[in-house]
N, C-alpha and C positions, 0 to 999 in steps of 0.2 A: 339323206341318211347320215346318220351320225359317225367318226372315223373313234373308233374305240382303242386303247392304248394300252388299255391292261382286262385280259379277260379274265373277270372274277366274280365270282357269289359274293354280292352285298352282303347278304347273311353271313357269312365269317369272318368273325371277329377276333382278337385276341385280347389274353387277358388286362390289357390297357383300353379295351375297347376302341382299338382299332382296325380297320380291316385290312384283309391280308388276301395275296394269290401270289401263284408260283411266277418266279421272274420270267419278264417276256422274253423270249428270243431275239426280237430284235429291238432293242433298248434306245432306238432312234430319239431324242427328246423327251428322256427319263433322266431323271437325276433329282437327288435331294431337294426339296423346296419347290420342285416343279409342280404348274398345274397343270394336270390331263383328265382325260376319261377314262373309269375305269367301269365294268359291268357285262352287259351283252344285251345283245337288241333287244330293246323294249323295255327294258329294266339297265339303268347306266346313273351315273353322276360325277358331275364333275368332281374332281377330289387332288389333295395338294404329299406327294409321295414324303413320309417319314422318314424312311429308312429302305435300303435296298442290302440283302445279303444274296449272296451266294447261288440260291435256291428261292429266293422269295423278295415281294415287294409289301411293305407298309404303308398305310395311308389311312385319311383321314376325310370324309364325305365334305362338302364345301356346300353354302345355299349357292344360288344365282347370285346374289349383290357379292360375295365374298370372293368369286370366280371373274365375273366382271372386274374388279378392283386389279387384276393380273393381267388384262390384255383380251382382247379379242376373243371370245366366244364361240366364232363362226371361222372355217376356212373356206378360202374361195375353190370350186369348186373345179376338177380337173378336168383339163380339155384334152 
């Protein structure tokens, strides 16, 4: 199963066409420039965060090779 990072509708976008959801609660390994997942199960992508305000996170969708190029992929999985 996938560890999701930001719960968001892909579908909203703003007018830079990028997408956006409300910031998370727990901002564990959030921060400008970061790559994580953002989405909800069965519908997800990796994506590299823009901007963080207040109330909200920006980001921008990523392919696989562009997410690959950042590190690891995969977490190992907890015992």
């Amino acid at each position: 199963m996938i560890q999701i990072d930001i719960d968001a509708d892909l579908n909203m976008v703003d007018d830079d066409d990028r997408n956006l959801a409300p910031r998370p609660t727990d901002m564990t390994g959030l921060s400008v420039g970061a790559v994580v997942v953002a989405g909800r199960p069965g519908a997800w992508s990796w994506v590299r965060v823009d901007e963080i305000t207040k109330t909200a996170v920006f980001f921008r969708q990523l392919s696989v090779r562009e997410a690959e190029s950042h590190g690891e992929l995969a977490l190992a999985a907890a015992r």
